[in-house]
N, C-alpha and C positions, 0 to 999 in steps of 0.2 A: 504494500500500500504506500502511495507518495504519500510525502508530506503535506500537499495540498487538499487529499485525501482526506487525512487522518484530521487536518485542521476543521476539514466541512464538518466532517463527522460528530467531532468536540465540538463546536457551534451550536450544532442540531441538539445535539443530546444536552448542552446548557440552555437551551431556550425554552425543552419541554421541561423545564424545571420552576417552580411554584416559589419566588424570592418569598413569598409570607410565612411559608413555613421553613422555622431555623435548622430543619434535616439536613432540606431539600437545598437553602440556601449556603449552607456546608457543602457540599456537594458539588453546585454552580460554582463555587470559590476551589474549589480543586480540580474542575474541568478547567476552567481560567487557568490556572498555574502550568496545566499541561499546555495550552493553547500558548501561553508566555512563552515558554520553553521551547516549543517547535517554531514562535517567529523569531527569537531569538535564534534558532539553526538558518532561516531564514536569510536572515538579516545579516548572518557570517554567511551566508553563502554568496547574498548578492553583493556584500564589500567585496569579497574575493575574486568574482565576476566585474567588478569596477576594475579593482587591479589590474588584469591582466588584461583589459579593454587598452587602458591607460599606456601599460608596459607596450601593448602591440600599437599605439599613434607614435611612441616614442622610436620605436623600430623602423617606422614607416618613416619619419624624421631623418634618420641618423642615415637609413639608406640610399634615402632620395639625395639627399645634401652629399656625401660622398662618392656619388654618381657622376658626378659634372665636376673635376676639380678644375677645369680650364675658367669657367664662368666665376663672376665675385662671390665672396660670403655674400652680400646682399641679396644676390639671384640665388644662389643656391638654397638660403633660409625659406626666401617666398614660396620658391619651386615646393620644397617638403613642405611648408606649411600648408601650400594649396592639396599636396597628394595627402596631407594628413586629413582632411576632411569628413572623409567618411567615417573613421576611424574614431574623431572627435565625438559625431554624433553618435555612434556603438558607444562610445565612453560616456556619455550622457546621457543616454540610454538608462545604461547600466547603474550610472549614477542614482538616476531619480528612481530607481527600483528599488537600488538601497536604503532609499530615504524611505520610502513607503512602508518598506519595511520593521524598521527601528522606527515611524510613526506609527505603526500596526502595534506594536509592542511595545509603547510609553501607551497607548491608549487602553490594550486589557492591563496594567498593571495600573491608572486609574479605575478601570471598574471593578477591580479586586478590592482597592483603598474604601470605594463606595459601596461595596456587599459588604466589605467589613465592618463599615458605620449602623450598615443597615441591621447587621448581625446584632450588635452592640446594643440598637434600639429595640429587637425585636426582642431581645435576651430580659432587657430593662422593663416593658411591659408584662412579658408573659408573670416575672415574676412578681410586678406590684400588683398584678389581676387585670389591670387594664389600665388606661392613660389617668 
C-alpha cells in the first residue's frame, strides 16, 4: 500500500469518528499522529526530490558553460542559464511540493493541539455532570 494510500485510509477512518465522545476522540488523536508521521515521510521525500531537481539545473549549468570555452564568461553564463530553464521549473516544481507538504503536517499537528483542548473540555464536563 502507498503512502498516499494509507494517508486516505487514516482520513476516512478519523472522520467516521464521533469528536463528543472522549473514546472515540482518543482514537481521532492517534489516527492524526499516524497521519503526522506518514506527511512527515512525505515531506522528507519531497525535500529530497527538490534536491536533486536543484543538483540536476546545477549540472545543466556547469555543462552548458564548459561547452563553448572560445565564447566570454558572459555568453557562456547566459547560454547555461537559458539551457537551465526547464530544469529551474522541475526545481520549483519540486519545491512547492515540498512546501505542501511540511504545510500538510504543521496543519494535522494543529488539529491534534485542538482535539487535545477539546479532550480536556470534554474530560472537565463529563466529570462536573455537565456545564
Amino acid at each position: 500500500m502507498s503512502k498516499l494510500d494509507k494517508l486516505t485510509e487514516l482520513y476516512k477512518k478519523a472522520a467516521s469518528l464521533n469528536e463528543e465522545l472522549p473514546a472515540q476522540l482518543i482514537e481521532k488523536m492517534s489516527l492524526y499522529g499516524q497521519i503526522y508521521e506518514l506527511l512527515g515521510f512525505l515531506h522528507a521525500e519531497a525535500e529530497g526530490d527538490y534536491g536533486l531537481k536543484e543538483a540536476e539545473r546545477k549540472e545543466v549549468i556547469a555543462t552548458v558553460f564548459c561547452l563553448d570555452p572560445e565564447k566570454t564568461v558572459k555568453e557562456r553564463e547566459m547560454k547555461a542559464e537559458l539551457a537551465s530553464v526547464p530544469k529551474r521549473k522541475e526545481e520549483a516544481e519540486a519545491r512547492k511540493e515540498a512546501i505542501r507538504w511540511k504545510n500538510a503536517r504543521e496543519s494535522v499537528l494543529e488539529q491534534i493541539n485542538i482535539m487535545k483542548k477539546k479532550y480536556e473540555h470534554l474530560v472537565n464536563v463529563l466529570q462536573k455532570g455537565g456545564i
